[in-house]
C-alpha positions as CSV (number, residue, x, y, z in Angstrom):
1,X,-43.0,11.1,35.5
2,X,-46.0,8.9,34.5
3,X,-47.5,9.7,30.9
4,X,-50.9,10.9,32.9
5,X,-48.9,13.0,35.1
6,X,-46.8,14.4,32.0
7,X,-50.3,15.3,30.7
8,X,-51.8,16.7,33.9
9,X,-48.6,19.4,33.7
10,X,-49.0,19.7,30.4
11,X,-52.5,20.9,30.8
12,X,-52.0,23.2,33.6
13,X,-49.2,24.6,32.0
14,X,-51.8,25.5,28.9
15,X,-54.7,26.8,31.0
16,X,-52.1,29.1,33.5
17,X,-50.3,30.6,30.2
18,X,-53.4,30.9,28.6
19,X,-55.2,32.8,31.4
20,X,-52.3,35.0,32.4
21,X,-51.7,36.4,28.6
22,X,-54.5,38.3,27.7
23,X,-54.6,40.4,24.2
24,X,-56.3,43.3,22.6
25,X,-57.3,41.4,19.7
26,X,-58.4,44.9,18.0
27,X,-54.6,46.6,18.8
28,X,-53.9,49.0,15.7
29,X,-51.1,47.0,13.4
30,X,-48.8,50.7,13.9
31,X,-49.3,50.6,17.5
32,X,-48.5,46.7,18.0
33,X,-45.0,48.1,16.2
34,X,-44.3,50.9,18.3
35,X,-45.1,49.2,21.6
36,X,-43.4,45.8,20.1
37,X,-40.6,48.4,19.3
38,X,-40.4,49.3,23.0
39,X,-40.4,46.2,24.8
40,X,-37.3,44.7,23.0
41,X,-35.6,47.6,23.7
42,X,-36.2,46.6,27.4
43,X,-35.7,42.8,28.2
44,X,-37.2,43.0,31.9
45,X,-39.9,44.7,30.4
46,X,-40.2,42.1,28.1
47,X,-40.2,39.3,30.5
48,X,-43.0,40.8,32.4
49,X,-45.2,41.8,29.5
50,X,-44.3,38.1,28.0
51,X,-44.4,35.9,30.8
52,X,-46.9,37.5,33.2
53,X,-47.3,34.0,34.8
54,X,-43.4,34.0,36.0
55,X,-43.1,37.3,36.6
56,X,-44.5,37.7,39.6
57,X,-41.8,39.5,42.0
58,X,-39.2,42.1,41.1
59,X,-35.8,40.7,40.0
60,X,-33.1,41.0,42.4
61,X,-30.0,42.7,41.0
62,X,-27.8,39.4,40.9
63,X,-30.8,38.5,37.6
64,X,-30.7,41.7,35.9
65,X,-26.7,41.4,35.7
66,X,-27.0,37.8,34.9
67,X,-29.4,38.7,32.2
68,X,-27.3,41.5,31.1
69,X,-24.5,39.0,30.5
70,X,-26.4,36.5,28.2
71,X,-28.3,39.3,25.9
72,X,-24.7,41.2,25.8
73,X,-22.0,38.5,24.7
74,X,-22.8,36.1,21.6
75,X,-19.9,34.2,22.7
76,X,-20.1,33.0,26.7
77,X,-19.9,30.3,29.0
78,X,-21.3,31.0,32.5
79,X,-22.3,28.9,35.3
80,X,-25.2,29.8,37.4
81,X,-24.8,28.2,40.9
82,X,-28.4,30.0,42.4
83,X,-29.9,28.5,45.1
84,X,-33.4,27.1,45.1
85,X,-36.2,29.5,44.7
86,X,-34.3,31.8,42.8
87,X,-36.0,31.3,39.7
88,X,-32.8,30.2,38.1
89,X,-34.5,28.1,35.2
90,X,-37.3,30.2,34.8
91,X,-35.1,33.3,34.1
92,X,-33.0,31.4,31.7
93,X,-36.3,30.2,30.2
94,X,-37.1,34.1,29.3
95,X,-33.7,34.6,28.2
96,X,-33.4,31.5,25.4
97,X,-36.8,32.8,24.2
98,X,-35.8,36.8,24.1
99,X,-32.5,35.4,22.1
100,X,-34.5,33.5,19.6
101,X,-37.4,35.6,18.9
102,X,-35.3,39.2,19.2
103,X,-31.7,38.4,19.2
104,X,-28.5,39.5,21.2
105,X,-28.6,43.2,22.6
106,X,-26.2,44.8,19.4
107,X,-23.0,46.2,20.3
108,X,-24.1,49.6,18.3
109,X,-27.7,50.0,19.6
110,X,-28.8,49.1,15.4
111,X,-31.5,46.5,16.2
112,X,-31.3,45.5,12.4
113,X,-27.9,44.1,13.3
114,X,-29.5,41.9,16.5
115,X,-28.4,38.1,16.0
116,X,-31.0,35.8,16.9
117,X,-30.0,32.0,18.2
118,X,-31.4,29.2,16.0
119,X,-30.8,26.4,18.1
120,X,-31.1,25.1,21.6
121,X,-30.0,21.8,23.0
122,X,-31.3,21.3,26.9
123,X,-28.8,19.0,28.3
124,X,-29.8,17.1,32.0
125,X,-29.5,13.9,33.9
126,X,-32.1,12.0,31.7
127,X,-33.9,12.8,28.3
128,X,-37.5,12.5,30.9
129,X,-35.9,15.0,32.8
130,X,-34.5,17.0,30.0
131,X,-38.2,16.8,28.3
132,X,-39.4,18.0,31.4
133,X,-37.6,21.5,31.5
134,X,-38.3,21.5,28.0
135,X,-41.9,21.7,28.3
136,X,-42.4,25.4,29.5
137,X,-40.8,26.4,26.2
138,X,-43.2,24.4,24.1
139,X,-46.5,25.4,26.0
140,X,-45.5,29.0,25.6
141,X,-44.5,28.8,21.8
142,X,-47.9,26.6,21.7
143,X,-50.3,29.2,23.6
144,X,-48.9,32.0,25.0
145,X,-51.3,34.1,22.9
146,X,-48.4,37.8,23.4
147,X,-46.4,35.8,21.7
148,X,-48.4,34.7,18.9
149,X,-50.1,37.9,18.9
150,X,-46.6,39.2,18.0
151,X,-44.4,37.3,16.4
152,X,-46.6,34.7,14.9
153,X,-47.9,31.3,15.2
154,X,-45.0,29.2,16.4
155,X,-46.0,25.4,16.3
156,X,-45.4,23.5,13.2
157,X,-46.9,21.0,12.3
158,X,-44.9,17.8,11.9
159,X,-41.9,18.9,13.8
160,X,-43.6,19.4,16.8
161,X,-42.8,16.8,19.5
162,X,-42.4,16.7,23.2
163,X,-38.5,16.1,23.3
164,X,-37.6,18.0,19.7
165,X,-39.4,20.3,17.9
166,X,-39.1,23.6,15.3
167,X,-40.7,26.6,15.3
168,X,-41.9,27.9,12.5
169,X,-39.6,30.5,12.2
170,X,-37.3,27.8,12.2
171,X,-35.8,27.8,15.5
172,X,-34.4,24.4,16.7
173,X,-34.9,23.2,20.3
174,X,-34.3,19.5,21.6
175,X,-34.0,17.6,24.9
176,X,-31.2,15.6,25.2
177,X,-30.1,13.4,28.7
178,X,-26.7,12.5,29.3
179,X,-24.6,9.7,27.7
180,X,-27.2,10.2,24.7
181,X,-25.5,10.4,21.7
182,X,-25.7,13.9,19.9
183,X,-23.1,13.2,16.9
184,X,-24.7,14.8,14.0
185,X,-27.2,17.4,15.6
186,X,-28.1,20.5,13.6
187,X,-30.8,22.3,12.3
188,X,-30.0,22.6,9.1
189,X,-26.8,24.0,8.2
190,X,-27.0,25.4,11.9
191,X,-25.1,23.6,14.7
192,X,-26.5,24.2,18.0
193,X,-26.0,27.8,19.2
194,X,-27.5,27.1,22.8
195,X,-25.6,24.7,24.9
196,X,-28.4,24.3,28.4
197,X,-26.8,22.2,30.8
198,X,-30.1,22.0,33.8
199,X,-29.1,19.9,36.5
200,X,-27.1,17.4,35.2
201,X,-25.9,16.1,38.5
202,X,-27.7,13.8,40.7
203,X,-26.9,12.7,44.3
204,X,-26.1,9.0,43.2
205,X,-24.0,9.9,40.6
206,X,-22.2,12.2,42.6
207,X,-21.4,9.6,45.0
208,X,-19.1,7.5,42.5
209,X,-16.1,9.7,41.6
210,X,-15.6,7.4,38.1
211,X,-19.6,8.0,37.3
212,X,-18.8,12.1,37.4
213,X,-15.7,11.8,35.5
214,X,-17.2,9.7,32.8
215,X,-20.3,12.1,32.3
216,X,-17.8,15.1,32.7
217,X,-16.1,13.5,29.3
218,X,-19.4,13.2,27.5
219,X,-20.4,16.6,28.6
220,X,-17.0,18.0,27.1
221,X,-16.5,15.8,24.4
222,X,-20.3,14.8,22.8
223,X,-22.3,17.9,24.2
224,X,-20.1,20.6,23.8
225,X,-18.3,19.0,20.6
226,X,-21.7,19.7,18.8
227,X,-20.9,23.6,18.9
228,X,-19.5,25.4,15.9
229,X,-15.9,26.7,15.9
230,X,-16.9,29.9,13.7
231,X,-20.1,30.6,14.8
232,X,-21.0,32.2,18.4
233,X,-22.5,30.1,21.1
234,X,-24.0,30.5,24.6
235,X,-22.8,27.7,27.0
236,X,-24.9,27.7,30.8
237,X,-24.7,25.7,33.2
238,X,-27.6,26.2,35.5
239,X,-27.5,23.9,39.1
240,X,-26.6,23.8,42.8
241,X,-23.5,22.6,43.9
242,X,-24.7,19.3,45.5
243,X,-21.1,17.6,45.8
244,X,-17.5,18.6,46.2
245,X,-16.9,17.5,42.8
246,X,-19.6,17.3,40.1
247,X,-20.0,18.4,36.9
248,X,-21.3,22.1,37.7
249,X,-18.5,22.2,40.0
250,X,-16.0,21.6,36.8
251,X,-17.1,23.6,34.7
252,X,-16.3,26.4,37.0
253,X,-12.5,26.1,35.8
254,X,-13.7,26.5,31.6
255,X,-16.8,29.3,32.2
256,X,-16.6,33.0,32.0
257,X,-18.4,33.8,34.6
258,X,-19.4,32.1,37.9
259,X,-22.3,33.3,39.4
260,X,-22.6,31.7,43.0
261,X,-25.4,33.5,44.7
262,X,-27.3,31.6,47.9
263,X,-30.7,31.9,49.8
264,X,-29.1,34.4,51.6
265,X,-26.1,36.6,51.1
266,X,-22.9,37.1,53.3
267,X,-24.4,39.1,55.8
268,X,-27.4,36.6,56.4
269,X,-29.8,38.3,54.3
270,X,-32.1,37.0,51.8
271,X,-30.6,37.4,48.6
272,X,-34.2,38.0,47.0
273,X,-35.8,39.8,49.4
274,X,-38.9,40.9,46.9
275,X,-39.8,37.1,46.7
276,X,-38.3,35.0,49.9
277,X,-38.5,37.1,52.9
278,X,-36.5,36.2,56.1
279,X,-39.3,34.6,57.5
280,X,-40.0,32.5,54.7
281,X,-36.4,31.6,54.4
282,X,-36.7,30.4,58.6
283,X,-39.4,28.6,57.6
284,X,-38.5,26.7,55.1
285,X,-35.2,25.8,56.6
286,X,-36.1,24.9,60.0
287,X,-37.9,21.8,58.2
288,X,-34.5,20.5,56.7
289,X,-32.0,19.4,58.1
290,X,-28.6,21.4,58.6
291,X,-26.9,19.3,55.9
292,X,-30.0,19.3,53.6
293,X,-30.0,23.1,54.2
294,X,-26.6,23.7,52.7
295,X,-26.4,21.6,49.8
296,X,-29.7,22.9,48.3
297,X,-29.5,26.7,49.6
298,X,-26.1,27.3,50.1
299,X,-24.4,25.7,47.6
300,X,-22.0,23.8,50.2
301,X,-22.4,19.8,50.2
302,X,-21.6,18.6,54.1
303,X,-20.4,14.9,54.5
304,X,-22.2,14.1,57.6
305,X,-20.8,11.9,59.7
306,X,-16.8,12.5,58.2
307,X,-15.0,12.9,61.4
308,X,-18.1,12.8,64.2
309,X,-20.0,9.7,63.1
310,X,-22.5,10.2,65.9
311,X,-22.9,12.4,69.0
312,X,-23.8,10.5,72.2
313,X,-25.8,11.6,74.7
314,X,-26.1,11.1,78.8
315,X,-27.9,12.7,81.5
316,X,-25.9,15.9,83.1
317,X,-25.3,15.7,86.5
318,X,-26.5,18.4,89.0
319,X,-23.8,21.4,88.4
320,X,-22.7,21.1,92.4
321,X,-20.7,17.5,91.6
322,X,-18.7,18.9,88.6
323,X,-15.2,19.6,89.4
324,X,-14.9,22.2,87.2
325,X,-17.6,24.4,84.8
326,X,-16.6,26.6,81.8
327,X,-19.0,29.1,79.7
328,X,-17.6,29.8,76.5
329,X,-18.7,32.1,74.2
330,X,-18.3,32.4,70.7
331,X,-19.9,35.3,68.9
332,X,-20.1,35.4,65.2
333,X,-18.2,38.1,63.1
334,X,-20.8,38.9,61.0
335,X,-24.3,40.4,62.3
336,X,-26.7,37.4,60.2
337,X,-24.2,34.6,58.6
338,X,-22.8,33.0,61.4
339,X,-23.8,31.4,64.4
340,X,-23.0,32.7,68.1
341,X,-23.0,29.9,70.1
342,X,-22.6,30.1,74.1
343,X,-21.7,26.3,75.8
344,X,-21.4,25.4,79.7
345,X,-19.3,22.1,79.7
346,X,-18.5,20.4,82.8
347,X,-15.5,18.3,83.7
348,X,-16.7,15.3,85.9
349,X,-14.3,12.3,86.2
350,X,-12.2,12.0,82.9
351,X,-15.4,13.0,80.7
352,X,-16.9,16.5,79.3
353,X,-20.8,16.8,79.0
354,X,-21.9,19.6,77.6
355,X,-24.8,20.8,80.0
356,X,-26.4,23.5,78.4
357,X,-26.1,25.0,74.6
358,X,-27.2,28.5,72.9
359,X,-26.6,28.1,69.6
360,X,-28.2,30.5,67.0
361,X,-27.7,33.4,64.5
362,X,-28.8,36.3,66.6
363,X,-28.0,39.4,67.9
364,X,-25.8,40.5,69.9
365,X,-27.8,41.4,72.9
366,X,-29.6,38.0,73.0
367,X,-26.2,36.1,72.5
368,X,-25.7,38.2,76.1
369,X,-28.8,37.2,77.9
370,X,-27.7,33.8,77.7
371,X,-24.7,34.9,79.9
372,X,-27.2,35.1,82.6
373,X,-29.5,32.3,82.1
374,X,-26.1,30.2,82.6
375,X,-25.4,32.5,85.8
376,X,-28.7,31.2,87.2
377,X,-28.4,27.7,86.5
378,X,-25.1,27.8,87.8
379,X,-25.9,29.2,91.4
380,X,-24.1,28.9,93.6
381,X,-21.8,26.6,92.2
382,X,-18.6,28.1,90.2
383,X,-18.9,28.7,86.8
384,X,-16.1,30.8,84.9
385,X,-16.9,32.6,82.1
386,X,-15.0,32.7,78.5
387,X,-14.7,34.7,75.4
388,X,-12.2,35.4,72.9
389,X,-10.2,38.3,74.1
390,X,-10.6,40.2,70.7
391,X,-14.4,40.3,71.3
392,X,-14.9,41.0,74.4
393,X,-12.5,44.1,73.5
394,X,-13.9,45.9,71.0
395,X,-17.7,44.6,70.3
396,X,-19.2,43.0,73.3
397,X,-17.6,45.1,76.5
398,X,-20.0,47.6,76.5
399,X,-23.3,45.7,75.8
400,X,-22.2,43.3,78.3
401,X,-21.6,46.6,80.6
402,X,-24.7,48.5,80.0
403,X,-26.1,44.5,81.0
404,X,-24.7,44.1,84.4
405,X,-26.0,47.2,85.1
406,X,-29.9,46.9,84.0
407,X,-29.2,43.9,85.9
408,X,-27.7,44.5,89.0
409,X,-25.8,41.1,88.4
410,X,-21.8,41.2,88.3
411,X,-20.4,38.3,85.5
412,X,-16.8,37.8,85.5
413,X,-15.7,37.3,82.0
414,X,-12.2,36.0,81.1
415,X,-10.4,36.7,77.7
416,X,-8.9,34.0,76.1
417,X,-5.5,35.1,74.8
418,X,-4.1,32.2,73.6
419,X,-3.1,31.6,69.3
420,X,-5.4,29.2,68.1
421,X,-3.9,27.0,64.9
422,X,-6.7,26.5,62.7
423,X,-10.4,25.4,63.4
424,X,-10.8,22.2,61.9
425,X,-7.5,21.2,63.0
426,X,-8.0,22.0,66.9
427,X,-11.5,20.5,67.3
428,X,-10.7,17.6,65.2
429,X,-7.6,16.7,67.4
430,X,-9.1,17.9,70.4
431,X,-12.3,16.6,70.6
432,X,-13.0,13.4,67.9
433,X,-11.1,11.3,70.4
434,X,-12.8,12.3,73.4
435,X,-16.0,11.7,71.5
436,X,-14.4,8.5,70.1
437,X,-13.5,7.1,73.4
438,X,-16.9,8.1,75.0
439,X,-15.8,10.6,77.3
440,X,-17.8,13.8,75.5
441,X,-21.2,13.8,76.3
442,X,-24.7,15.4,75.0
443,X,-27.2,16.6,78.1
444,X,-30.0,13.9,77.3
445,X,-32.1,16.3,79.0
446,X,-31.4,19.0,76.2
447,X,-31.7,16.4,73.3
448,X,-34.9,17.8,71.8
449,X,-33.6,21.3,72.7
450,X,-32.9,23.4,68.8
451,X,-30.2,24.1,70.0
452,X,-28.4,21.1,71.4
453,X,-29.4,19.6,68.2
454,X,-28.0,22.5,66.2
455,X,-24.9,21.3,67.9
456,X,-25.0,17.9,67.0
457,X,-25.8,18.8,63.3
458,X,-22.8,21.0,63.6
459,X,-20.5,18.0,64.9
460,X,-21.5,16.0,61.9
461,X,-21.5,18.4,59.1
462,X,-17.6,19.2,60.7
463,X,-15.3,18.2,57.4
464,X,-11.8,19.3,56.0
465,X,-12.5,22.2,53.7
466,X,-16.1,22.1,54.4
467,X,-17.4,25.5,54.3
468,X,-20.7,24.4,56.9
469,X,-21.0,26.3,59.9
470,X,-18.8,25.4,63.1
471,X,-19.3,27.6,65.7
472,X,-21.1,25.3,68.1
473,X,-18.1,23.2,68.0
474,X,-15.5,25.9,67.9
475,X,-16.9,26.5,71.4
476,X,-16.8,23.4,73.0
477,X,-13.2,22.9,71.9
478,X,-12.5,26.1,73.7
479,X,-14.2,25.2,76.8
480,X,-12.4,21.7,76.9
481,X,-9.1,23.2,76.2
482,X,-9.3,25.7,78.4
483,X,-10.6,23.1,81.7
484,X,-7.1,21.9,81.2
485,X,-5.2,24.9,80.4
486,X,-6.3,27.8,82.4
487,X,-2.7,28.9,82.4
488,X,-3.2,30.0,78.7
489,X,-5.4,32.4,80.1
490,X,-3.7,36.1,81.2
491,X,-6.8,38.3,81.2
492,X,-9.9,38.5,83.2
493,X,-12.7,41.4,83.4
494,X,-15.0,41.7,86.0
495,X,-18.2,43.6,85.1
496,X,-20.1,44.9,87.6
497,X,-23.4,46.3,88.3
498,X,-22.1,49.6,88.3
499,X,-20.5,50.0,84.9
500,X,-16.8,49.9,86.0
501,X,-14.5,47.2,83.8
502,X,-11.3,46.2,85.7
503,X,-8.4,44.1,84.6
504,X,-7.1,41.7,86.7
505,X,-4.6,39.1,87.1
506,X,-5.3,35.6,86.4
507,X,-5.0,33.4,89.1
């Protein structure tokens, strides 16, 4: 950050915290007390009376615990993996100040016995950065006017610089980058109380395994070494997990707590719903790419490229000259997280192109109508229809019924029975040496479809232990297995218009 851009923030920060804090300057000193009284009592009503300017959407349960955590426990570690937009520094902004200007929540309920932190050392990849993150702390001790109103004038005079200053009351706070040396630092007889670790990884650092261990040392041995033995201290680590191992990522294995919490939750929901809607969320997302998408927002780093350096693409044929044609179906098992995805691959020669792809997380009842738009494009040619047995079983049979019917179409679906070993280990054996060898093909007529590339995002993101999705590939090894293994399959239902489900023998 340039000096005039550090100054153009610096002034915006003053004229939006200046704006959004309004006082009665005439406020009897008795009911200043009593309302003063109430709001520590209450921390989020704190935060919004405070810091009007940040508080501007209802916290989402996973804050209020969080915060509950930090006020509670004079002794903690925690690590705070949030996602992007989930205010993660900003709430830990409110927190440091609640702790320094009231104290900890006391175990008793006797405010008299509250124990305030004295000193806070913001630890991140660079002093500039660590100033940076530093600077909304400043500005508000500087002219939040609540503040001052209430617990005094804060800046002093002499110790009051960008990267370390003192409050008046004689709190200690002080912006310090990696690899820095901070042997010696205390504010007074007071070692630092607050240990602020704000992303301390970066994606070049990450990339060098001996660069992460060597700032993991100074982080553990410097840093951390500046804490007391005797007297309490708060250690966060606030950050996403941007690598398989970086230093957030170790100090999972030291931390109380581990607070993991994504742009959206388990069942595909946005985990802040009172501040990132779902459409939001879709918007934002569709203009990053897959691998982009989970290192920043769901805290899992993907290695493109690991084990499918590159998809290749070729024109599909018309679906009359393929010797054989699979649709394969693989529905998600839960309703938002994971991706259904719905392939037709057909075998022409000794290669597999993959003709058509659905790939999406949907519902149910769309994942079905893409049953029929392969039927059509299929016509009149034979296409045979796939879908894990344990699906088609117990969710899908009667959507897909009630479907046929509407329709007045019949769609012969087959089960597939067989054991499958584990994911990775099938499609990585399976198809990386078809793809290798060029015999697993893209439709160059779908390459600008979402979906296709969906696929091929999929493909690349694909590594050991990866946690990315891989249900567009998951598919397309089922189809290709199954084009050369249709004696694995023992079950096939037959839907038709008229509701009736039949099991018959596979021949």
């Amino acid at each position: 950050m340039t000096a005039k851009q550090s100054l153009d923030t610096w002034e915006a920060h003053k004229k939006a915290i200046m704006s959004s804090t309004t006082i009665d300057e005439k406020e009897h000193a008795l009911t200043r007390a009593k309302r003063i009284k109430k709001l520590e009592a209450d921390s989020e009503q704190w935060f919004q009376y405070y810091f009007p300017e940040y508080y501007s959407a209802s916290p989402a349960s996973f804050h209020l615990e969080a915060t509950q955590r930090m006020l509670q426990n004079k002794e903690h570690y925690e690590v705070r993996m949030w996602s992007r937009e989930l205010a993660k520094s900003t709430r830990t902004m409110m927190e440091v100040l609640y702790l320094t200007l009231v104290g900890h929540t006391p175990d008793d309920g006797d405010i008299k016995d509250r124990l305030k932190k004295r000193y806070v050392l913001l630890i991140s990849n660079s002093l500039d950065n660590a100033t940076r993150l530093l600077m909304p702390f400043k500005a508000n001790f500087e002219f939040n006017k609540r503040i001052i109103q209430d617990y005094g004038i804060q800046e002093n005079p002499g110790k009051w610089q960008a990267s370390e200053f003192v409050t008046t009351q004689g709190v200690a706070f002080r912006a310090l980058g990696v690899g820095q040396s901070p042997r010696g630092t205390r504010n007074e007889e007071v070692r630092p109380d607050i240990l602020l670790f704000d992303d301390v990884d970066t994606d070049a650092d990450c990339l060098n395994p001996d660069i992460v261990a060597k700032k993991w040392r100074w982080i553990e041995e410097a840093a951390i070494g500046t804490r007391s033995v005797s007297q309490p201290t708060t250690i966060l680590f606030c950050g996403n997990r941007i690598a398989v191992d970086c230093c957030i990522e170790r100090a999972r294995s030291f931390a109380d707590e581990v607070s993991l919490i994504n742009i959206r939750d388990e069942e595909g929901l946005s985990s802040w719903p009172a501040k990132n809607t779902q459409t939001d969320i879709d918007r934002v997302l569709s203009q990053k790419s897959y691998a982009a998408t989970q290192k920043e927002y769901f805290n899992n780093p993907v290695t493109e490229g690991a084990v499918f350096k590159e998809m290749a693409y070729k024109p599909a044929l018309p679906v009359a000259q393929y010797s054989d044609l699979i649709c394969y179906t693989d529905p998600s098992y839960k309703a938002g997280a994971d991706y259904k995805a719905t392939v037709l691959v057909g075998k022409w020669q000794n290669e597999y192109h993959i003709i058509k792809c659905y790939l999406e997380q949907c519902t149910s009842a769309t994942m079905i109508d893409w049953h029929f738009n392969i039927h059509q494009l299929t016509r009149p040619s034979r296409c045979t229809f796939y879908m894990e047995e344990v699906f088609l079983q117990d969710v899908i049979r009667k959507e897909l019924n009630d479907a046929c019917m509407n329709r007045k179409i019949p769609l012969n679906v087959r089960g597939d029975t067989r054991s499958k070993p584990d994911k990775f280990t099938r499609i990585e054996t399976l198809l990386e040496p078809l793809n290798r060898n060029g015999r697993l093909y893209l439709a160059e007529q779908e390459r600008y479809n979402p979906h296709m590339l969906r696929l091929e995002e999929q493909f690349r993101a694909l590594t050991a232990g990866s946690h990315a999705h891989d249900d567009g590939p998951d598919a397309v090894e089922g189809a290709i297995w199954l084009l050369g293994e249709r004696s694995a399959i023992s079950t096939d239902y037959t839907i038709t218009p008229i509701g009736r489900l039949s099991r018959q023998p596979d021949y």
